[in-house]
C-alpha positions in Angstrom: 0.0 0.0 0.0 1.4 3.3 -1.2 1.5 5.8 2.0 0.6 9.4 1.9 4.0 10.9 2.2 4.6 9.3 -1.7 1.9 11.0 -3.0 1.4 14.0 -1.4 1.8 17.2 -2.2 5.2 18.9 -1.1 5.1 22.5 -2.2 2.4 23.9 0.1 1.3 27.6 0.3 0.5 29.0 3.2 -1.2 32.1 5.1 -1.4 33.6 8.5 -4.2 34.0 10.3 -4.3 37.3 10.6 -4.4 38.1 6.9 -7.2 39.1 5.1 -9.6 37.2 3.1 -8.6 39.6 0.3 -5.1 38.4 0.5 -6.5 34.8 0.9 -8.0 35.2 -2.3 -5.8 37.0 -4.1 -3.1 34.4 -3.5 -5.7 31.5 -4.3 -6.1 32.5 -7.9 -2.0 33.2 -7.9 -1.2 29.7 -7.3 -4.3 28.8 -8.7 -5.2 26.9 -5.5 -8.8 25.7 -3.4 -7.3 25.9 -0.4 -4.5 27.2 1.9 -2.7 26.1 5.0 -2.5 28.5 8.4 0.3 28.8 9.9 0.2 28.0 13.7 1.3 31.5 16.1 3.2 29.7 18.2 5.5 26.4 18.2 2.3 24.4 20.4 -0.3 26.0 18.0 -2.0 23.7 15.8 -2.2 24.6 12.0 -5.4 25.6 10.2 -6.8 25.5 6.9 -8.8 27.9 4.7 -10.9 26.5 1.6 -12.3 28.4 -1.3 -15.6 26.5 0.3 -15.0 28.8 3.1 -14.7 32.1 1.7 -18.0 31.2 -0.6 -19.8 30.1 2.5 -19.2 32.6 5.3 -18.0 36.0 3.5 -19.3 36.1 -0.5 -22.9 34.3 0.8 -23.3 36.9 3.2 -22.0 40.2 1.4 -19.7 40.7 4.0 -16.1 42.2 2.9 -13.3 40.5 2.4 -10.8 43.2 2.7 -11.9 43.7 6.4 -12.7 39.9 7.3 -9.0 38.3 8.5 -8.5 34.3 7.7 -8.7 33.6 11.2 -12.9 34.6 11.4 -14.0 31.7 8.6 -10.4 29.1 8.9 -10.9 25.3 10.4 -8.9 25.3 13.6 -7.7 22.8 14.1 -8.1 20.6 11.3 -7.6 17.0 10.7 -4.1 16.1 9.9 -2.4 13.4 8.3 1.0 11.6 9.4 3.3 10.9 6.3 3.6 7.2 6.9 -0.1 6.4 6.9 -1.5 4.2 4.0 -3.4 5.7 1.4 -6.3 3.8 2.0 -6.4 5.0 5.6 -6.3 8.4 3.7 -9.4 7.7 2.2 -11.5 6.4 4.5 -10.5 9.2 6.9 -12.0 11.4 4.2 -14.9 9.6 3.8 -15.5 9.7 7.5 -14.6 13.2 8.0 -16.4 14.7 4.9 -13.0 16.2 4.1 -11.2 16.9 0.7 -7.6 17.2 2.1 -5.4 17.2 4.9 -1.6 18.7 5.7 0.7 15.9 6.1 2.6 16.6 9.5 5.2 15.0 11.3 7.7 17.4 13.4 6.4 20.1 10.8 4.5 21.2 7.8 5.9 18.2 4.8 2.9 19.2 2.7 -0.6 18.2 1.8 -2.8 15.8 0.6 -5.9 15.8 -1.6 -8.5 13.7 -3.0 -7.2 14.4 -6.2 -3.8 13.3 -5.0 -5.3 9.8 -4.1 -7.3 9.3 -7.4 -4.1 10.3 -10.0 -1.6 9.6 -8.1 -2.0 6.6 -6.2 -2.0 2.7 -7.1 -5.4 2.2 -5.5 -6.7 1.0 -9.0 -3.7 -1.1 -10.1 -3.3 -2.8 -6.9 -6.7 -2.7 -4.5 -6.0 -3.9 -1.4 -8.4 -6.5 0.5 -7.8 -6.0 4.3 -8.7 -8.2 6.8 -11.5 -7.2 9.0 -9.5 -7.2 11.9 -6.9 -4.9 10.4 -10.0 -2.6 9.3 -10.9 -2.3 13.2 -7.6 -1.4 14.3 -7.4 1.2 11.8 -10.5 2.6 12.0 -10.2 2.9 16.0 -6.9 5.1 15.2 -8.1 6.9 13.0 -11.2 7.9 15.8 -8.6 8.6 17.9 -6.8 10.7 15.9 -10.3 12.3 14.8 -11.7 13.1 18.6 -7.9 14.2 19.6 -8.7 16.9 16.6 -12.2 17.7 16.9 -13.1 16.9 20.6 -15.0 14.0 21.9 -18.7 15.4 21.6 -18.0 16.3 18.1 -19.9 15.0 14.9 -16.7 13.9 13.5 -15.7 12.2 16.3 -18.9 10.1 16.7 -19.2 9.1 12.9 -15.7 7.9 13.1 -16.9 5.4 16.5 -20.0 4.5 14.1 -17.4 3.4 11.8 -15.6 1.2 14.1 -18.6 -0.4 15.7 -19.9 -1.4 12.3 -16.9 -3.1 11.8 -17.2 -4.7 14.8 -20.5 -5.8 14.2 -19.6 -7.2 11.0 -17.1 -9.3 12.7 -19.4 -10.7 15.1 -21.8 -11.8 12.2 -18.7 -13.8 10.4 -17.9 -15.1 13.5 -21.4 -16.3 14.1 -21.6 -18.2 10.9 -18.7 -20.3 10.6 -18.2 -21.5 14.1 -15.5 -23.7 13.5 -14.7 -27.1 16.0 -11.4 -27.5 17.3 -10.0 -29.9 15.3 -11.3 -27.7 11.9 -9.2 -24.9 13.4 -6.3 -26.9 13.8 -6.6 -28.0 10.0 -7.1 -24.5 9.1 -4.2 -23.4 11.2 -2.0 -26.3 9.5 -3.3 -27.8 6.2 -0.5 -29.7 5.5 -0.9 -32.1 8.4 -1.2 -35.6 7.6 -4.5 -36.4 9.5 -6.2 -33.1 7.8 -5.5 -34.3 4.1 -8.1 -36.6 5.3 -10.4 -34.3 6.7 -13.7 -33.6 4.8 -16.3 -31.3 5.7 
């Protein structure tokens, strides 16, 4: 599985907070960007981001002026963030869960960004799908709704869609489970098929 740090982003813009949504813009249509990171104040602050989805939303929608809103009034703070060594699939399905369209990669600082757009031209997800065991799934979806509710806070809507998602899992493991209750000597043959009194074994 290709991880994010191979097909991320690495030449990131970014904006402080206290610009305005003016400059935001302006800078947008420059790099001919949708989105752009925020830097953090401080070395503890977390980064931000501002979208194009933003600026539509909360300043055009309402007539109010960009050249006296500042970045910090409409940004996401903080917002999801991805570590560099996390599979792409993870990737997606924390963008599916999340309702998100990208994410700065981060690990000791800023190493760039990730997109959905990233994942769908750059990736292998096509070439070489990958069919996870259900166990694996549960694992990875509880960290990524750990990492979710460390972002958003526990009573958040993100943070209880991503719990949804680990529960189904769950569920669906039970139901497996359930219907192939295997006896003890069918989970020893399974565990090693090349024993001599299993070659015999027939169901």
């Amino acid at each position: 599985m290709m991880k994010a740090e191979e097909i991320m982003t690495k030449e990131v813009v970014t904006i402080r907070g206290s610009a305005t949504v003016a400059e935001a813009v302006k800078l947008m249509k420059d790099k001919g960007l949708r989105a752009l990171i925020v830097e953090p104040r401080t070395q503890d602050d977390p980064y931000g981001m501002v979208t194009e989805t933003d600026i539509i939303y909360k300043v055009a929608a309402y007539g109010k002026d960009p050249k006296q809103m500042r970045v910090y009034e409409i940004m996401t703070k903080p917002c999801i963030v991805v570590n560099p060594e996390l599979g792409v699939e993870y990737v997606a399905r924390l963008f599916a869960n999340t309702r998100i369209r990208r994410a700065p990669v981060i690990k000791g600082g800023l190493l760039g960004i990730i997109s959905i757009s990233d994942i769908l031209n750059k990736s292998d997800f096509v070439e070489k799908p990958t069919d996870m065991f259900l166990e694996d799934r549960i694992e990875a979806a509880r960290d990524d709704a750990r990492a979710i509710c460390a972002e958003k806070g526990d009573t958040s809507r993100e943070c209880a869609a991503a719990w949804d998602v680990v529960e189904e899992l769950q569920a669906e493991s039970s139901r497996q489970r359930s219907q192939k209750k295997l006896s003890s000597f069918q989970a020893y043959c399974e565990e090693n098929p090349g024993a001599e009194e299993c070659r015999i074994y027939e169901d």
